[in-house]
C-alpha atoms as one frame of an Amber mdcrd trajectory, in Angstrom:
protein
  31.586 -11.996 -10.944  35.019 -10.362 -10.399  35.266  -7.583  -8.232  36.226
  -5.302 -10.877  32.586  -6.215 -11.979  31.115  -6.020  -9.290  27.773  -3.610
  -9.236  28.066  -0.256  -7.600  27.187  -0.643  -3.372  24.189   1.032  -2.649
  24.949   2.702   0.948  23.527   2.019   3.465  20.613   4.673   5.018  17.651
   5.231   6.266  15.828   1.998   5.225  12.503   1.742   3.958   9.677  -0.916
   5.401  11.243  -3.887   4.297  14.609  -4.671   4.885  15.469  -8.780   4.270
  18.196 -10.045   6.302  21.353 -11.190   4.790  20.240 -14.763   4.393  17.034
 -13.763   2.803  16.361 -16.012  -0.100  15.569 -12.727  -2.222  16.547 -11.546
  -5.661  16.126  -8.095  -5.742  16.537  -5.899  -2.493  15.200  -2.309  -1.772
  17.868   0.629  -2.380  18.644   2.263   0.943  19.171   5.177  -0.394  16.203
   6.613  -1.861  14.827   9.890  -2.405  11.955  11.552  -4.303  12.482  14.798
  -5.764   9.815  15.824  -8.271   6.888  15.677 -10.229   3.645  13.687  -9.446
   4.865  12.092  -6.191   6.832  14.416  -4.689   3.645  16.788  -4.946   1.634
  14.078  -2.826   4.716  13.815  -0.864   4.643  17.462  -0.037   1.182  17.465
   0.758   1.756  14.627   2.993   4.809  16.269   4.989   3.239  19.276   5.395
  -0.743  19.261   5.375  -1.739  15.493   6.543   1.133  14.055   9.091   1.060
  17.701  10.826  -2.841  17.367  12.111  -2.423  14.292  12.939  -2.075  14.668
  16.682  -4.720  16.831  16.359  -7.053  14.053  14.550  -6.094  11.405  17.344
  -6.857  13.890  19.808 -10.337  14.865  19.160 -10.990  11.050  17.783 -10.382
  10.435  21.439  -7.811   8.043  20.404  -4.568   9.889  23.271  -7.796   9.813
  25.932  -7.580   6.490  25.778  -3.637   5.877  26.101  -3.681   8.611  28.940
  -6.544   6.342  30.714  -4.488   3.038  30.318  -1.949   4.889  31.875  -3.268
   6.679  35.099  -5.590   3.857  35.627  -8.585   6.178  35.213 -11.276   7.239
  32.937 -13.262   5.555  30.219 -12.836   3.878  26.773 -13.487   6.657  23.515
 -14.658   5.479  20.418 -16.652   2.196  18.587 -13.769  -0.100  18.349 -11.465
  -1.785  20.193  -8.722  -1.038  17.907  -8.484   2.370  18.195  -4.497   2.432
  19.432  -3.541   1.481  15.480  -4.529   4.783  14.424  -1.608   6.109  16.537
   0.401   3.571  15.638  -0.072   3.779  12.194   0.541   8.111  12.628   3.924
   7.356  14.132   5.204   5.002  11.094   4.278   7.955   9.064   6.050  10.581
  11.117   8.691   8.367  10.755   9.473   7.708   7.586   8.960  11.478   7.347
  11.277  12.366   9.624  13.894  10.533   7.904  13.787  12.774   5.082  13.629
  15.123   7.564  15.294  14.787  10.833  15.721  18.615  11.537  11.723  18.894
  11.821  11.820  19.947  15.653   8.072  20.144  15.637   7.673  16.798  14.106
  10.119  14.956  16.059   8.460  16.652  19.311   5.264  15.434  18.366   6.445
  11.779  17.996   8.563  11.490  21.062   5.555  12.816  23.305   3.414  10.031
  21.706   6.223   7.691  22.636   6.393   8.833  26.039   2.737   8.106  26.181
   2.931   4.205  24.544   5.366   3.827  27.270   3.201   5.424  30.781   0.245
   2.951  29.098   2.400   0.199  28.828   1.611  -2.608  31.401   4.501  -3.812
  33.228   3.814  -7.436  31.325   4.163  -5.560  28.467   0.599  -5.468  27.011
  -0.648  -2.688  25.317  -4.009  -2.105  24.019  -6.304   0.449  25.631  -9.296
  -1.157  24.969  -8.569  -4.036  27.288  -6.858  -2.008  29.662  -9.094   0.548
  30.098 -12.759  -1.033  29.071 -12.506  -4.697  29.379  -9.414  -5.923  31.016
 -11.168  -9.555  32.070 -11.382 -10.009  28.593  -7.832  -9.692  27.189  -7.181
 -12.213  24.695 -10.667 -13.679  24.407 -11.815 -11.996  21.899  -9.433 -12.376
  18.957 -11.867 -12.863  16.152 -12.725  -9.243  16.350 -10.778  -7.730  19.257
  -7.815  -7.043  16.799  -4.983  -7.065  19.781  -2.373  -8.507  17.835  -3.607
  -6.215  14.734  -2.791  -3.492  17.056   0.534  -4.643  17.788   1.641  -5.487
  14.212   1.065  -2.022  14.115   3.164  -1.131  17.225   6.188  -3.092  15.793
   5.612  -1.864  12.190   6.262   1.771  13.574   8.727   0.937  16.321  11.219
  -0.774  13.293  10.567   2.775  11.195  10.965   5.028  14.319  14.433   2.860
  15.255  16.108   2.418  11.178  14.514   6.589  10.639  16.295   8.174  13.902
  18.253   5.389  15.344  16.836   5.808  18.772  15.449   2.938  20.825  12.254
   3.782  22.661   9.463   2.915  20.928  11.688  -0.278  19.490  11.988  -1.108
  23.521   8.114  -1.331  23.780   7.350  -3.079  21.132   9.576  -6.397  21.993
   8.468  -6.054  25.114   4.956  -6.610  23.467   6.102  -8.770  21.371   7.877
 -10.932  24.353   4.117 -10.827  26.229   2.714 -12.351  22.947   5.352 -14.881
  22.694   4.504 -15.623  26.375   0.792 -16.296  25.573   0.532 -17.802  22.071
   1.661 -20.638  21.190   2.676 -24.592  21.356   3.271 -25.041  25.470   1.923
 -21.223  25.535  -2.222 -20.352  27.644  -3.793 -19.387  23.935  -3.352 -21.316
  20.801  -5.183 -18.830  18.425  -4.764 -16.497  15.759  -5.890 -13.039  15.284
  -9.272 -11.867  13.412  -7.244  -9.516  11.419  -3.767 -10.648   9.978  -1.353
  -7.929  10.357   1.113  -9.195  12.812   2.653 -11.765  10.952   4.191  -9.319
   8.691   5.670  -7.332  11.299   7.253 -10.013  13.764   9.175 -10.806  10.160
  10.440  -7.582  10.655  11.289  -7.324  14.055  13.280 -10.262  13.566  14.754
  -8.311  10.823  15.757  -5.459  12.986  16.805  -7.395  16.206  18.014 -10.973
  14.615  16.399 -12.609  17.332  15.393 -15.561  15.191  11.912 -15.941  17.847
  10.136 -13.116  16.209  10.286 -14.942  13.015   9.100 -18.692  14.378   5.949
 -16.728  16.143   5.186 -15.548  12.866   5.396 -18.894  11.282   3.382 -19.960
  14.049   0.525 -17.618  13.195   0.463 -18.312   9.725   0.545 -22.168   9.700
  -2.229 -22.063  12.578  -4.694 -20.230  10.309  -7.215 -21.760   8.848  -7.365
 -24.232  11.223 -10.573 -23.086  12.825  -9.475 -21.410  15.792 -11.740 -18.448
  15.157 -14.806 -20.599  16.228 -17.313 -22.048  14.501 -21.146 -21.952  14.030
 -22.621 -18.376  15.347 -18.986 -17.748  16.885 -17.589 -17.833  13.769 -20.189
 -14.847  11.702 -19.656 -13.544   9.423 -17.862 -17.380   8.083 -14.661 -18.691
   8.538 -13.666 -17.646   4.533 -14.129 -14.019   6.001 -11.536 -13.721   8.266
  -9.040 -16.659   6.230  -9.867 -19.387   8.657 -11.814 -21.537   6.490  -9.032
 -23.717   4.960  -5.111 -23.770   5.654  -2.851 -20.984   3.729  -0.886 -23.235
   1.784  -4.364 -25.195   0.423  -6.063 -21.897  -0.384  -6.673 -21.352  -3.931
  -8.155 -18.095  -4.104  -8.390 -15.038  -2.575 -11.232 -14.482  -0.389 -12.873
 -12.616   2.768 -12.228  -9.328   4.176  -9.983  -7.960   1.338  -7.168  -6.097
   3.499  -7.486  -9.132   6.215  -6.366 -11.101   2.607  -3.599  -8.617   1.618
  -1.901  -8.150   5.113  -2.481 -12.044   5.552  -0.445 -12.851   2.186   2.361
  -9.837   2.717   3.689 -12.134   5.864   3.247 -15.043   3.644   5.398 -13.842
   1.590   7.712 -12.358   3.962   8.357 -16.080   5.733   8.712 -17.317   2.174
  11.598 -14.707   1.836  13.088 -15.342   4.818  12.503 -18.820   5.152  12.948
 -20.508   1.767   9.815 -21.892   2.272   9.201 -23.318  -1.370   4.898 -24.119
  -0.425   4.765 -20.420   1.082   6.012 -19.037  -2.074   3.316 -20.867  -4.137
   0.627 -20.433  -2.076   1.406 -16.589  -2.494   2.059 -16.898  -6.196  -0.995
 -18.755  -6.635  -2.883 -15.925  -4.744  -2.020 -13.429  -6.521  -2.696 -14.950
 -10.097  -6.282 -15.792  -9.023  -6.376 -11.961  -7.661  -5.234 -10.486 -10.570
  -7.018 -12.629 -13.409 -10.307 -11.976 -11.980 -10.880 -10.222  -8.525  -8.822
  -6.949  -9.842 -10.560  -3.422 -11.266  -8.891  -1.622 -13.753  -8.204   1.086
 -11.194  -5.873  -1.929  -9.474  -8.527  -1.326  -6.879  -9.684  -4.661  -4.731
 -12.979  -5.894  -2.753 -15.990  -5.414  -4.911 -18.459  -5.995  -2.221 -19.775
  -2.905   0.407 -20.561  -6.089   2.472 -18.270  -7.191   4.959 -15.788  -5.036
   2.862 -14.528  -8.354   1.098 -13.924 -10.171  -2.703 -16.527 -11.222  -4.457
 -16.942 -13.883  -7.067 -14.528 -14.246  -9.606 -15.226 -11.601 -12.269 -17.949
  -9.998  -9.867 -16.657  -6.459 -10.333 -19.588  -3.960 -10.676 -18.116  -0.439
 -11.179 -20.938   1.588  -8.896 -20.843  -1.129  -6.032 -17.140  -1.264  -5.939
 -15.591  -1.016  -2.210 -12.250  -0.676  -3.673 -11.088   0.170   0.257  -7.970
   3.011   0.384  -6.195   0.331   2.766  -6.670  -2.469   0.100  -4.792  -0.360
  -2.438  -2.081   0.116   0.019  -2.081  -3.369   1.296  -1.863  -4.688  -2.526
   1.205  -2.374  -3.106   2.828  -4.032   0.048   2.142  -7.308  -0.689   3.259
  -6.864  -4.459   6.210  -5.121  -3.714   7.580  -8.265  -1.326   6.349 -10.622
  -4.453   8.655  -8.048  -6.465  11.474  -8.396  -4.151  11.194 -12.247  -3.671
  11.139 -13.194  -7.635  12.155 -10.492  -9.434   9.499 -10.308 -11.850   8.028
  -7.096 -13.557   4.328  -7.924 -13.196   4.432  -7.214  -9.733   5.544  -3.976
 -10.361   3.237  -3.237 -13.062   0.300  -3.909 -10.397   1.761  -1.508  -8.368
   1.861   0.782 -10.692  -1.542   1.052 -11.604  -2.801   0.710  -8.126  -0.372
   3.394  -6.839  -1.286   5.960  -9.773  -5.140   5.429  -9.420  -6.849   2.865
  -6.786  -4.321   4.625  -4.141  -4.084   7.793  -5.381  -7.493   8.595  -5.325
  -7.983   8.004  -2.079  -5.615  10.625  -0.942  -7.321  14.532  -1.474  -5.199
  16.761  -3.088  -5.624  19.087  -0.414  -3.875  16.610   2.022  -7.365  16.897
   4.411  -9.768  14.858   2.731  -9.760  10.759   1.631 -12.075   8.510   0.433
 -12.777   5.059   2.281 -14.207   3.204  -0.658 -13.253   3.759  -3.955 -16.026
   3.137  -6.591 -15.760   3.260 -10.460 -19.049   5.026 -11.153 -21.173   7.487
  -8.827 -24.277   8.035 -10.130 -26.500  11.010 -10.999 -28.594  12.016  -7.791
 -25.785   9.771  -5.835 -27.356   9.576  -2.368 -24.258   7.991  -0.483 -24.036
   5.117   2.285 -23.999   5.508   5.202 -20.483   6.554   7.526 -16.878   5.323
   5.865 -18.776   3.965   2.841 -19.822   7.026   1.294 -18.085   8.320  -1.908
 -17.508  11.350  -0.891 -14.284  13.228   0.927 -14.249  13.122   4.473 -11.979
  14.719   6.577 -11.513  11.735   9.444 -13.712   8.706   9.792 -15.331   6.688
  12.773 -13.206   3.652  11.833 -10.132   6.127  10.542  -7.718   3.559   9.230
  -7.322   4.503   5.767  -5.774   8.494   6.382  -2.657   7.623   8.544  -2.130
   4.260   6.526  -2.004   6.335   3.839   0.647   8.357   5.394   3.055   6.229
   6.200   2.786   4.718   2.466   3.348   8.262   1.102   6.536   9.080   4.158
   8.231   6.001   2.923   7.291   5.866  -0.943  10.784   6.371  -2.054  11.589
   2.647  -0.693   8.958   1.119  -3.104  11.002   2.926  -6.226  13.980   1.070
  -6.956  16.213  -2.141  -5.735  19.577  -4.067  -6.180  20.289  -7.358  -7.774
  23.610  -9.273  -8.250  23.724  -7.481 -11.497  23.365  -3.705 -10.341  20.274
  -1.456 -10.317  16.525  -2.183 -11.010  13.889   0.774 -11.514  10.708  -0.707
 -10.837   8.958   2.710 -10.713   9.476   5.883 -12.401   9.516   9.104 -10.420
  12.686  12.114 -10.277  15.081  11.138  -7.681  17.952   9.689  -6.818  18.012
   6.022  -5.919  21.113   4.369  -4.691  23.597   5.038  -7.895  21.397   6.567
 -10.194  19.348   9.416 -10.600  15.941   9.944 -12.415  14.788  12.847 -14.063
  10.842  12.761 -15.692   7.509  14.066 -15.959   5.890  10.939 -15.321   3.061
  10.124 -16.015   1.819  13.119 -18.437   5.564  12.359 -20.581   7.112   8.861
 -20.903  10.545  10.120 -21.346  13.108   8.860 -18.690  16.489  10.302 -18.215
  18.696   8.097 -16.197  22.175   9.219 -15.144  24.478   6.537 -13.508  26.265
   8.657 -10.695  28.915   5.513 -10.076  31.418   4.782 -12.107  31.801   0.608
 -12.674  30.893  -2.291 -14.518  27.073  -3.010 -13.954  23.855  -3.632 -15.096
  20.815  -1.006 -15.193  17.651  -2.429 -15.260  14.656  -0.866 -16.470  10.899
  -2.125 -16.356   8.893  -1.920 -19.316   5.266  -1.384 -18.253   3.243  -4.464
 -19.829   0.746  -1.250 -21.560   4.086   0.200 -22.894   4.110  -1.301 -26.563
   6.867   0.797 -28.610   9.296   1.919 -25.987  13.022   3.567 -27.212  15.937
   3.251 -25.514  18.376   6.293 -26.978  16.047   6.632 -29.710  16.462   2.805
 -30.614  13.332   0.536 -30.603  14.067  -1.236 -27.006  12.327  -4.136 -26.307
  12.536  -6.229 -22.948  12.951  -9.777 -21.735   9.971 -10.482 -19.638   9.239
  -6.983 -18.415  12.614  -5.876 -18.114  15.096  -3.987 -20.636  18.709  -4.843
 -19.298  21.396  -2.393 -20.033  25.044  -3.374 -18.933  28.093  -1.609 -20.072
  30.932   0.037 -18.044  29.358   3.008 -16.570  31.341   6.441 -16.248  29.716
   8.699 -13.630  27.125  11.317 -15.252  26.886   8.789 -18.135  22.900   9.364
 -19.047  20.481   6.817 -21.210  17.214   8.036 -21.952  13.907   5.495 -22.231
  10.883   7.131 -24.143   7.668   4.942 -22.630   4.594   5.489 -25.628   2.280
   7.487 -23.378  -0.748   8.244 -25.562  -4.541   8.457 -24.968  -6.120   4.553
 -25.565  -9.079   2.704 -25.490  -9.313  -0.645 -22.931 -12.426  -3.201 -23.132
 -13.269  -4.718 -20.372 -12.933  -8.978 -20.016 -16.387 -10.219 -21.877 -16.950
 -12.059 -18.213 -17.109  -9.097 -16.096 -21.104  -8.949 -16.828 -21.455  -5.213
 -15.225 -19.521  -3.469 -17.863 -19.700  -5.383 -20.965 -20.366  -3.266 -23.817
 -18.210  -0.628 -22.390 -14.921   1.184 -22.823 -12.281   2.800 -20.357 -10.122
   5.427 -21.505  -6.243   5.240 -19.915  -3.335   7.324 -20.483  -0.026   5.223
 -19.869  -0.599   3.936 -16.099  -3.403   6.524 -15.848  -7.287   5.434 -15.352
  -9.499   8.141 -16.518 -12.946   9.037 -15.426 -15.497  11.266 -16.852 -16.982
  13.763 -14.028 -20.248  15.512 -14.066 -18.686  18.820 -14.168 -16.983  18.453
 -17.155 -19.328  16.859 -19.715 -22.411  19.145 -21.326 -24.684  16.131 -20.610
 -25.787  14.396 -18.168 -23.730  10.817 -17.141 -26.073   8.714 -17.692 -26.669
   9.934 -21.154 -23.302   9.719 -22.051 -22.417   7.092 -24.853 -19.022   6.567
 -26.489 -18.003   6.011 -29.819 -15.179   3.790 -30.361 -13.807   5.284 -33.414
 -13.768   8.649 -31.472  -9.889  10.163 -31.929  -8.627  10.802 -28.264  -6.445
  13.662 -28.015  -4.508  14.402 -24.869  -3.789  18.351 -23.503  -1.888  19.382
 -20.188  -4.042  21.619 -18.337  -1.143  23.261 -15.414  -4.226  24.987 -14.100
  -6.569  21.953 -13.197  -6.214  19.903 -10.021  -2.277  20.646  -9.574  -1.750
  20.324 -13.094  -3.647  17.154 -15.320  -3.499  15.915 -18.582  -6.986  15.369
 -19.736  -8.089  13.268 -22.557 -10.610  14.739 -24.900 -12.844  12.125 -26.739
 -15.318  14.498 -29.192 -17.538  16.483 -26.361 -16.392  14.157 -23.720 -13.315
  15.568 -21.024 -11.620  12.568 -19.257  -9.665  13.540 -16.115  -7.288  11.138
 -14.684  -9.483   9.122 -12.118  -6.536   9.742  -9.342  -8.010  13.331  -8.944
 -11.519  12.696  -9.146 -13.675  14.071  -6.347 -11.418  17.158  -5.701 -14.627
  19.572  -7.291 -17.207  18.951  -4.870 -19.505  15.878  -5.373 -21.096  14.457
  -8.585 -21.487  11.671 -10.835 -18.421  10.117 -12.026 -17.892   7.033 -14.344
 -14.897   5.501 -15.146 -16.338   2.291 -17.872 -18.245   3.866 -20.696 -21.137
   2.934 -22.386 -20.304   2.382 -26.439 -22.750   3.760 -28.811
């Protein structure tokens, strides 16, 4: 390509989560500049900014969560809540504040907050460099002897993971300086010549030591991670009664590159493949790449829900069989939605393909969304397609009902910190210009988006560079029909490829078919055979109790029913619904905002 050709630069700023290094074997990479502006995400957004990353100081306070880092750091005082891994709550806060401070750097109150959290990582901080209250404070003869379910390097994936935003959001150093320093204590302990050879009961480091070495170059942070994931598997979580709940729980049953489904704890899975993938990235590692591949085919052909939702069993939070995917016994965990949009996103980055994209998609719009109150206060742990009449809940995080905090509170500031740096998840580069892998109003490195996605499929895209490139736009695999300037536009493998010379302002418009539609579920998923689901471009919709004149589980659906689609403005922050005879469908993102009551997502047929 001549330089004349060349695509437009996309400037570099704030980066998002996942940055690959120059020699990344990548095709696509994330725009740097990227910013959200309206419509459907930019109202989460706004919640976010201003409703759920404000309390949560507050949250970690009472949670007992600071109590903890201020007794690792005078030496006194005693352990607060039920597990060990209650630093990755803060952790996971200060990502979020982040990311939301880059979008907002002259939020005094915000950046006050996260410096005096800093401050406090840093008094706790051993001199070694270890940090994790728990063994600090309650059981400091048994630091890294308990990795199946002590979750120290969990914590610290979490510690880098918000150290890397904190440094590429603000450009300041401090919490970057205490997280090598962890990191250097880990790489002190683990490893060939090292005191431990081990791995941790839940994966989560592996991804962020990839991006550590990202952010620093130092090319150690990326071996240790190649360490971790070629050790798994390899039975170093124990075996027999050391090893309950089974090795296939926490990965550790059979090496990574010989696994040939997904299995176990489902976020373990999802964090677990993410640095997969990231080594494969950064590594050219051709058996990492199809292991991950592989993964995610098996995931996706038979361990998925409609609502992009994953884990279908309230035990041990994990996958079940293939197909196994009852709709009232779903887990569907917040984080698993989130984790699958990380880990899809990479797979998006590393290949290029649109079906990546398309799963995040429909997790971010429903398995994710829901999760997330639209009062910015409330979340849902699990995530179940159907809630019966006279629903009479499980007990703590797996009830299906809003909570405002939770005993094990991982899902609200995970949450955050995917809604802070959303905008990175939106759009990337390739040799050829500019690639919208989601739509949402905004600009994104050259371009600009305006829509009302999800209730319109219209797209207006407005190049604001002027030069020889290629705009790429994804087709959504439900999106049969789609126009490009009025013109029946039809892609090549998920992708419609526009390349011209580009004057600045220069606008195309693509018109996605959104329309009210019937899906059937796969004849093998025995728990909702003979049923229907009604979507609405990447929108699952549910039936609530509140909206029907019958009861639920009276409810049957003819097929031949028209659907017929109306904007409410007035209803949960504005909603399409989908009217099908007597029967109002609301999108299933928003159920759960009305107070509780039987929901269903699958249908009976009549």
């Amino acid at each position: 390509m001549t330089a004349e050709a060349a695509p437009p630069a996309d400037i570099p700023g704030p980066t998002g989560p996942i940055r690959p290094s120059a020699s990344a074997r990548t095709v696509v990479r994330p725009v740097g500049r990227a910013t959200i502006s309206g419509g459907f995400w930019a109202a989460r957004r706004r919640t976010n900014a201003d409703v759920s990353i404000p309390q949560g100081p507050r949250r970690l306070e009472d949670a007992g969560n600071l109590a903890n880092l201020r007794a690792a750091a005078g030496g006194t005082g005693d352990f607060a809540g039920d597990f060990p891994f209650q630093d990755s709550d803060v952790h996971k806060w200060l990502e979020a504040a982040s990311w939301q401070l880059a979008g907002a750097p002259d939020d005094e109150e915000l950046r006050a907050d996260t410096e005096a959290l800093i401050a406090l990582l840093a008094s706790a901080q051993d001199d070694d460099g270890y940090l994790q209250t728990h063994y600090q404070v309650a059981r400091p003869d048994r630091r890294w002897q308990e990795l199946d379910w002590g979750h120290e390097l969990y914590c610290a994936g979490h510690l880098i993971q918000a150290a890397v935003a904190h440094h590429r959001a603000t450009g300041r150093t401090g919490l970057l300086d205490i997280a090598r320093r962890f990191a250097g204590h880990i790489d002190s302990v683990f490893g060939p010549g090292r005191p431990v050879d081990g791995v941790c009961g839940h994966p989560e480091i592996e991804t962020a030591l990839v991006e550590l070495y990202r952010e620093t170059d130092e090319r150690r942070w990326l071996d240790l991670a190649s360490y971790f994931v070629d050790r798994r598997g390899h039975g170093l979580l124990g075996d027999g009664e050391k090893s309950f709940p089974g090795a296939g729980y926490w990965q550790d049953h059979v090496p990574v590159r010989e696994a040939r489904t997904v299995t176990g704890h489902a976020v373990r899975q999802l964090y677990l493949l993410a640095g997969v993938t990231d080594l494969a990235t950064e590594t050219g590692d051709a058996g990492l790449r199809e292991t991950a591949v592989r993964l995610w085919d098996t995931m996706t052909e038979s361990k998925t829900y409609l609502t992009g939702g994953l884990g279908s069993r309230h035990e041990l939070e994990s996958f079940g069989d293939p197909y196994e995917l009852p709709p009232d016994r779903a887990y569907n965990e917040t984080c698993a939605a989130i984790a699958s949009v990380q880990w899809s996103w990479r797979l998006a980055l590393l290949t290029g393909e649109a079906r990546y994209s398309d799963l995040i998609e429909r997790t971010l719009f429903n398995g994710f969304a829901a999760g997330c109150g639209l009062d910015g206060d409330s979340w849902l742990y699990v995530n179940p397609l159907q809630v019966r009449e006279d629903y009479e809940g499980h007990r703590d995080d797996q009830s299906a009902r809003r909570t405002p905090w939770f005993r094990c509170a991982c899902c609200p500031p995970n949450a955050m910190r995917l809604l802070a740096s959303l905008p990175h998840y939106v759009a990337g580069t390739d040799d050829d210009g500019v690639r919208l892998h989601q739509y949402a109003t905004g600009t994104y490195g050259p371009v600009s988006v305006e829509t009302d996605y999800p209730w319109d499929g219209r797209i207006t895209v407005t190049a604001e560079e002027a030069g020889t490139w290629t705009l790429s736009l994804r087709i959504p695999a439900w999106a049969s029909g789609a126009t490009l300037d009025g013109e029946p536009a039809e892609g090549e493998a998920g992708w419609l490829r526009v390349r011209r010379q580009w004057e600045r302002g220069e606008r195309v418009v693509l018109d996605l078919p959104v329309r009210p539609r019937l899906t059937h579920p796969d004849p093998r998923v025995d728990a909702v055979r003979g049923c229907a689901a009604i979507e609405f471009g990447p929108l699952v919709y549910c039936l609530e109790a509140v909206d029907q004149p019958r009861r639920l589980d009276e409810v049957l659906l003819d097929a031949s029913t028209s659907l017929e689609a109306e904007h409410r403005p007035g209803l949960l922050g504005g909603v399409t619904v989908v009217k099908a005879g007597a029967l109002t469908a609301v999108p299933y993102a928003v159920w759960a905002n009305r107070g509780a009551g039987a929901m269903r997502v699958w249908i009976p047929l009549r």
